[in-house]
SESEDO-518065 format. One record per atom (N, C-alpha, C): x, y, z. Coordinates in steps of 0.1 Angstrom, whole numbers, plus 5000, padded with zeros to 4 digits. Example, Ala and Ser with C-alpha at 12.3 -4.5 7.8 and 13.67 -1.06 7.14 Angstrom:
BEGIN
513249435078/512349555078/513249675078/512849785071/513749895071/512950005079/
END
This chain:
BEGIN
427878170506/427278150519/427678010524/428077990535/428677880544/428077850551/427977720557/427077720570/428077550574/428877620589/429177510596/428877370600/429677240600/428777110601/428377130612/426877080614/426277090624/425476940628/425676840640/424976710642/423776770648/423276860653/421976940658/420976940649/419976810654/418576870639/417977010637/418077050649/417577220651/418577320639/419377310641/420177370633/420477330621/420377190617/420377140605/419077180597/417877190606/416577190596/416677340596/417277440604/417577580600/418277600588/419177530580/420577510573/419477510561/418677400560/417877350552/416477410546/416577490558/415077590558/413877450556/414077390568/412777300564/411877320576/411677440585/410277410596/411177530609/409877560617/410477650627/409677650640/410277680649/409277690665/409077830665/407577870671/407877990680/406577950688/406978060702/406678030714/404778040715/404078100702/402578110704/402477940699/403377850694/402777750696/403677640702/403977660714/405077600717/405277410717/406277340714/405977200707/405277140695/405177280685/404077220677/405177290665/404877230653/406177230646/405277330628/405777440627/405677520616/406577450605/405477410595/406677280585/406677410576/408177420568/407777490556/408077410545/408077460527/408077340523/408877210521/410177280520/411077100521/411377080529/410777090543/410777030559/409176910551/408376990548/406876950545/407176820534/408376800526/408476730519/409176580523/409976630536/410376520543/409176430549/408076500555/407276470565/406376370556/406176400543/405576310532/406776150528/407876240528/408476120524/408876000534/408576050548/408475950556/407275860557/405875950557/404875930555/404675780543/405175850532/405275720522/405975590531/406975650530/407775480536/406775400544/406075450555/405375390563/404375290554/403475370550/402575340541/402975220532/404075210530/404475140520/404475010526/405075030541/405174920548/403674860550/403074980554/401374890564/400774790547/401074870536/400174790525/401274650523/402274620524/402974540520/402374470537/402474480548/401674440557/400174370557/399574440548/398174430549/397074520563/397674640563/397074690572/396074820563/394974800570/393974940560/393975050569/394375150565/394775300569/392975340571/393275410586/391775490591/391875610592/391075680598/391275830601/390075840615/390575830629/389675890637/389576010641/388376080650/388576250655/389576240664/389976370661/390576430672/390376480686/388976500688/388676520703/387176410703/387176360720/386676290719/386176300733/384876240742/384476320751/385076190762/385076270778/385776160787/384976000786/384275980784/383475850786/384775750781/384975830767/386075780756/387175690766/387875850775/389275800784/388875750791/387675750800/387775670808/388075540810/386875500801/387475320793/387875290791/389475400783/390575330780/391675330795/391475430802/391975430809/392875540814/393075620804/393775700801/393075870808/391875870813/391676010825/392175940834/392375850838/392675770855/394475780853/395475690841/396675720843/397175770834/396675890828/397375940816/396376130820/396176130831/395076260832/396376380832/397376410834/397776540831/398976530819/399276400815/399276410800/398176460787/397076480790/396476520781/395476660781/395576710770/395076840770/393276820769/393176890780/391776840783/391176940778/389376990778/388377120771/387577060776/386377170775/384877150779/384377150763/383477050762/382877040749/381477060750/380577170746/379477210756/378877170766/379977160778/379977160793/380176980793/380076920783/381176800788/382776800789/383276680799/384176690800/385276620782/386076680779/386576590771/387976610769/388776560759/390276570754/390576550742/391776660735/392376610724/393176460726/392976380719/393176270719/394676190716/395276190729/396976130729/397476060724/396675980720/396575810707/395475760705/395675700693/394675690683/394175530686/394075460699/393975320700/391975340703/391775380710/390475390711/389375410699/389975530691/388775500680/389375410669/390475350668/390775220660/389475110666/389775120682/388575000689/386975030681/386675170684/385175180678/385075190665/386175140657/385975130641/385675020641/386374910648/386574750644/385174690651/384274790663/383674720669/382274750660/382174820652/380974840634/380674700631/381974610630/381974510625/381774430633/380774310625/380374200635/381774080635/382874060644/383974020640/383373860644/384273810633/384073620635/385673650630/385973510638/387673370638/387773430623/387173430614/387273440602/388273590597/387673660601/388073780599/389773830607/389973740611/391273810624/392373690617/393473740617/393573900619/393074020610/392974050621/392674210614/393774320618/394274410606/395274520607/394674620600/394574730614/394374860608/395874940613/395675120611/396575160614/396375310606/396775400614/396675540613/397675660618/397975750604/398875820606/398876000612/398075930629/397175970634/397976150639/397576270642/397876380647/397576400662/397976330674/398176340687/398676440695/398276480704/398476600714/398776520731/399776610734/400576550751/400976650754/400376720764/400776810775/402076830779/402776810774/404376770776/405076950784/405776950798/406077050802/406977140793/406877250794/407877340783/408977320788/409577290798/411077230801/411577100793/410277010787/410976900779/411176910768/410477050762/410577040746/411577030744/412076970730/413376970724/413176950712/413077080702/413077080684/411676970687/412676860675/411476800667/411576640679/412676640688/412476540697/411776510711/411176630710/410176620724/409076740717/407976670714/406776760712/405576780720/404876890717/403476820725/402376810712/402776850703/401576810691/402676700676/402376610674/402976470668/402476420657/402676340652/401976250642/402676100648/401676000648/402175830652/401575820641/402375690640/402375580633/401275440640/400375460642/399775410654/399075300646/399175200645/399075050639/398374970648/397174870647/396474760655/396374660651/396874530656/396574420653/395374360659/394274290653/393374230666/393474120659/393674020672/393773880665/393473780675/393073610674/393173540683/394573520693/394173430706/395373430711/396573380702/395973250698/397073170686/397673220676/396873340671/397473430661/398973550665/398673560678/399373650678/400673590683/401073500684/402673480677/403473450666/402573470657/402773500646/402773650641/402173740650/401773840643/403273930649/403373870661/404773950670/405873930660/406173810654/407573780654/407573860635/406073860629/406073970616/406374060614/406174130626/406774300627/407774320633/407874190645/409674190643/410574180634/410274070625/411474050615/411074160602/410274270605/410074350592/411074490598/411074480605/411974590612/412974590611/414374550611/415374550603/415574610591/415174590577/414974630565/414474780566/413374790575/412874930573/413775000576/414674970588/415375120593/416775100588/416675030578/418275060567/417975100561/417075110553/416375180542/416975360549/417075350565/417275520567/418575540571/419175400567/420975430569/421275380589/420275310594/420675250603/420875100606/421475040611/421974900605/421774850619/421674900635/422174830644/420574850650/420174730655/418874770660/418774690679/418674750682/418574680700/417274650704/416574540710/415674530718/415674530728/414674560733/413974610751/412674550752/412374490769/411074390769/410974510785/410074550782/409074650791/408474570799/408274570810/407274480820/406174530827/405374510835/404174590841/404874700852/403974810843/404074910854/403474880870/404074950880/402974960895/401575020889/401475120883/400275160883/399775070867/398775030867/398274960853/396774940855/396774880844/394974830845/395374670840/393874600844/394074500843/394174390856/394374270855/394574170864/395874100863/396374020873/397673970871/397773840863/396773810857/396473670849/396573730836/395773810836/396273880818/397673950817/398274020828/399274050824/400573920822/400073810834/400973700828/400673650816/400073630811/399973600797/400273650788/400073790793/400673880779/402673890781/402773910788/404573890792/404873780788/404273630792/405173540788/404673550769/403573580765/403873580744/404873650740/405373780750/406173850746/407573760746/407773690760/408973670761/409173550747/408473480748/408073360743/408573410722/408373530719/408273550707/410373620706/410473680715/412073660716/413173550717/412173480729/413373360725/413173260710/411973310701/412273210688/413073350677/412973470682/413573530673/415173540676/415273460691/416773460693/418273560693/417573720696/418273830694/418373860707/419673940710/419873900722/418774040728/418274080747/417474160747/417774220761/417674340763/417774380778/416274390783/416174360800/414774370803/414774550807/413674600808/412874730812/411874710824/412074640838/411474610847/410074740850/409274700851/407974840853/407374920844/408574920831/408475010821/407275020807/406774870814/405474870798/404374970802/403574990790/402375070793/401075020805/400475110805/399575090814/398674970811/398274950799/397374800794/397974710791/399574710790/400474590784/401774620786/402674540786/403474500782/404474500770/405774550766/406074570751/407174570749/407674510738/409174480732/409074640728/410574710725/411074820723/412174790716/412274890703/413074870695/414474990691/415174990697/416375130697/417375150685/417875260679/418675250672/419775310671/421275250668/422275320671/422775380660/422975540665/423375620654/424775630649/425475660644/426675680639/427075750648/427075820661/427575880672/427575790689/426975700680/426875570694/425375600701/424875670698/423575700708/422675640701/422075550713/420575510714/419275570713/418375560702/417075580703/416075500697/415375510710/414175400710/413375490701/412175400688/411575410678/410875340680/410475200673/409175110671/409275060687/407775020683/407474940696/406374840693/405974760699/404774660697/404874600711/403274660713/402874630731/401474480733/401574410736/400874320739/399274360750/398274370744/397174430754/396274340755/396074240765/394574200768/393874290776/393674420776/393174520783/391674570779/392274670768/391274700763/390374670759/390474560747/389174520740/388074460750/388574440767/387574410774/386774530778/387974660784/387174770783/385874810777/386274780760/385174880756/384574700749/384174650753/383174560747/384174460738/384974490731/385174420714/384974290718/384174230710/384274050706/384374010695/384773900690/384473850679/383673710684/383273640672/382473530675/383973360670/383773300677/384673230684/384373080673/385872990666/384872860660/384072800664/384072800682/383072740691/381772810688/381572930683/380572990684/380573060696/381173080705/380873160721/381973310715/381373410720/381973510718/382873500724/384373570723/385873610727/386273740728/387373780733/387473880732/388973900725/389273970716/390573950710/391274000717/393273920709/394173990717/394374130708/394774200713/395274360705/396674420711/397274410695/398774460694/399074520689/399574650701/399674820693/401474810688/400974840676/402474860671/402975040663/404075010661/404675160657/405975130651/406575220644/407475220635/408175330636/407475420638/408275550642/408375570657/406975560658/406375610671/406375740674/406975830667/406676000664/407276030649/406776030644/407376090626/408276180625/407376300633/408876430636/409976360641/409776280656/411076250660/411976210652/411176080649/411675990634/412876040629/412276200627/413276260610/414476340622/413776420631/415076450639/416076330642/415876270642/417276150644/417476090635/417076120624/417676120606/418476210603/417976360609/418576440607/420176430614/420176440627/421076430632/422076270633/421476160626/422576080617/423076100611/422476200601/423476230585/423676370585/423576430592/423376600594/422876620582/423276760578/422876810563/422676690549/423476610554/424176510533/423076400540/421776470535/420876380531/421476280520/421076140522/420576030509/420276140498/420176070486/419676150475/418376160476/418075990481/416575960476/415476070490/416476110497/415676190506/415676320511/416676390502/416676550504/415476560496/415376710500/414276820496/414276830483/414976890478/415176970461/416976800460/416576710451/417476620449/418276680437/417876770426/419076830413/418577010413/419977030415/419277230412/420077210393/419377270385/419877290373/420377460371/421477460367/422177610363/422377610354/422177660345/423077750333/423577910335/424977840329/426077960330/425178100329/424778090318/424378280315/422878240309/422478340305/421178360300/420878310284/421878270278/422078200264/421778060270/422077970281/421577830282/420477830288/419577910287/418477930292/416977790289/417377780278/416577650271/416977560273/418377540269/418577360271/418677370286/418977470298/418577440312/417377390314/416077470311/414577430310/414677310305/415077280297/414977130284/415477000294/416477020300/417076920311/416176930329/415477050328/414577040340/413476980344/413077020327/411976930321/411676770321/413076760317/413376570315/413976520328/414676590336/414376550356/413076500354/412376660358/411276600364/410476540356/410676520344/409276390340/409776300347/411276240351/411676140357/411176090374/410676230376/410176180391/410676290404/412176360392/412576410404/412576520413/412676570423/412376690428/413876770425/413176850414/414676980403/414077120404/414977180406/414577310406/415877360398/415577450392/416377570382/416577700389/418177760386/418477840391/419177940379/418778080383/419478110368/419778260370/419578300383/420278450386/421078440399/422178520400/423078610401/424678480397/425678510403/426578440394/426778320393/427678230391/427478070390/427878050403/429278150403/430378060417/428978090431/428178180429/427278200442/426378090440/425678090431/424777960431/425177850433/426377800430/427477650433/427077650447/427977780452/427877790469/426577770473/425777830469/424277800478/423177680476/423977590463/423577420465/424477380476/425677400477/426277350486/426077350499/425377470504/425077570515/423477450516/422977450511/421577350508/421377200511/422577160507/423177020504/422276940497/422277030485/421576960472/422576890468/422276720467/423376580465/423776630449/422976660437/423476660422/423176790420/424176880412/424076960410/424376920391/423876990382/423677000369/424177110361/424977150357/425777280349/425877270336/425077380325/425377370317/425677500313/426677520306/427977620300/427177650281/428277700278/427977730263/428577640251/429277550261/430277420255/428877300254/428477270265/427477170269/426577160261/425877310261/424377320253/424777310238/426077300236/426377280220/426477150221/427077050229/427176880227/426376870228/425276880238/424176820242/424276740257/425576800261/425876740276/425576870284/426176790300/426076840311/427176820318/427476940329/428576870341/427576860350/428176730355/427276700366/428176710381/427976800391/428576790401/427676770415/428276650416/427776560429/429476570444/428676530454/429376520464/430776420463/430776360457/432176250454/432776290442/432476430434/433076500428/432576570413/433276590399/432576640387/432776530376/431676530369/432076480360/430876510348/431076470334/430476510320/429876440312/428876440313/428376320303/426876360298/426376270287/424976330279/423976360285/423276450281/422076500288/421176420296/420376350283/419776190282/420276130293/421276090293/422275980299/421976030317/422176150318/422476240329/420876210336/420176200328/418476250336/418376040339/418775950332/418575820336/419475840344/420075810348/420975820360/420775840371/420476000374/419976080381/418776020386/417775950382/416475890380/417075770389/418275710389/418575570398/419075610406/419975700404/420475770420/419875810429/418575860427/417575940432/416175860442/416375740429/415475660439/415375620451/414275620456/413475580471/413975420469/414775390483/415075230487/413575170491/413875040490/412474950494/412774950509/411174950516/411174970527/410974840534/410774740526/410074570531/411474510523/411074390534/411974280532/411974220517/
END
């Protein structure tokens, strides 16, 4: 079985059998399981980041009644982006982003100078009305997962906190085999919330945190969110195309909205700055422009099934198990294959683009070796030897600097 190169994530995650659309849920993505194993192993990376960050992972609901949007703002400019319901005859909505009940988590706490910054962040499940003319696979959805991250901090803090998640950004998206990163400075939209005094303030921290990071930047005249302002971060693929990913938006908006204060070293309450940041900014997307970087020849450390194990005939049936065994104590995701012929099974790791394939013959199971065939070619060496190996080849890169 063959299956043509294809740079199309749609067709690559078909190749792969990892997830599928159909039209009773249209935008919303049917994971199966090694689509479902990507979506974790992104998931990790994140995670890895926010704790090396110092950010504590939340979980708010998913539907939430209008009072909620109002105050953020979001029935007034975000009202037919969002899927709205009656919740016994109130008005309410599945919830577009997760910035509002981050606010009513932090506002529990009695906040003092002491406590800020504060980093939370949640690897929240979001809904957006998005027209069925924009869907596209996993790059235009109407149901998501963000990476939806909060900084609340003093004003003084937060140039420090910009230029953190700036310079952590780099590292992370090599870790996914992208090396070229562009920035974008978003400015006030015409329609916004707020006053022109907070939005100057928040534009010039922005600008103010580029010129010490000294990379060069194009402006995005109108283009920030409704509450702020925000650097945008793009990446270029091995086909030359640009896609915007992380972002970190500057908001003196909100936390006036819905109340938040903390208590000030003066003792006079404040109201903190709050900086929405993101890393993916859609996870699905995320992996669709992973996918379509590397098409099929995932990294090792990030295919589905990383070793299929074969034995020739039904005589290597044990030392196959015996070597599947010692994969996976090692960590790795192996699967064993042991019916119909070899030359078809070869083909259908390859058809798979399982990175190591593992063969043991009736020669092998008597040394105690294996052939090992990988994408840069064959070769033979100890069992033992083969599973350490495998175990380094296999590993997950660091996601932090």
């Amino acid at each position: 079985m063959s299956h043509p190169a294809s740079d199309d994530h749609r067709e690559i995650a078909q190749q792969l059998d990892l997830l599928h659309f159909q039209p009773e849920a249209p935008g919303m993505v049917f994971w199966h399981e090694h689509g479902f194993i990507l979506y974790r192993l992104l998931e990790q990376a994140v995670r890895e980041q926010m704790r090396a960050q110092g950010y504590a992972e939340l979980r708010t609901p998913q539907l939430m009644r209008r009072p909620v949007w109002d105050a953020s703002g979001h029935w007034n400019h975000f009202y037919e982006g969002m899927f709205r319901v009656e919740d016994q005859a109130c008005e309410a909505a599945i919830k577009p982003v997760s910035c509002p009940g981050h606010i009513y988590i932090v506002k529990q706490r009695s906040l003092s100078y002491r406590d800020l910054p504060l980093r939370v962040g949640e690897l929240g499940n979001v809904h957006r009305d998005e027209p069925s003319g924009t869907l596209h696979g996993l790059l235009r959805l109407r149901q998501f997962t963000q990476d939806d991250g909060h900084v609340f901090c003093t004003p003084e803090q937060a140039h420090a906190e910009l230029l953190r998640f700036c310079r952590s950004l780099p590292a992370f998206y090599r870790a996914f085999g992208f090396d070229q990163l562009e920035i974008a400075f978003s400015s006030r939209p015409e329609q916004r919330a707020g006053d022109d005094e907070a939005w100057d303030r928040a534009e010039a921290a922005l600008l103010a945190a580029l010129r010490e990071l000294g990379e060069p930047y194009v402006e995005q005249p109108g283009a920030g969110a409704f509450y702020g302002p925000k650097l945008e971060f793009a990446l270029r693929d091995r086909h030359g195309r640009s896609w915007q990913c992380g972002t970190i938006q500057f908001d003196l908006v909100l936390p006036r909205r819905f109340g938040l204060t903390y208590v000030a070293a003066s003792g006079a309450r404040e109201h903190p700055v709050m900086l929405h940041r993101a890393l993916y900014g859609s996870l699905e997307r995320f992996l669709g422009i992973v996918l379509e970087q590397h098409g099929a020849q995932l990294p090792s450390w990030l295919a589905p099934v990383q070793v299929r194990v074969l034995p020739v005939s039904e005589a290597q049936l044990p030392a196959a198990e015996a070597q599947r065994a010692a994969l996976s104590q090692c960590g790795l995701r192996v699967e064993l294959h042991a019916q119909e012929s070899l030359a078809r099974r070869i083909a259908e790791a390859h058809a798979r683009a399982v990175p190591h394939v593992v063969v043991i013959g009736a020669r092998e199971a008597a040394a105690g070796t294996v052939s090992l065939r990988e994408r840069a070619g064959q070769r033979e060496l100890p069992a033992a030897a083969a599973a350490a190996e495998l175990a380094q080849l296999c590993a997950a890169p660091s996601f932090v600097a």
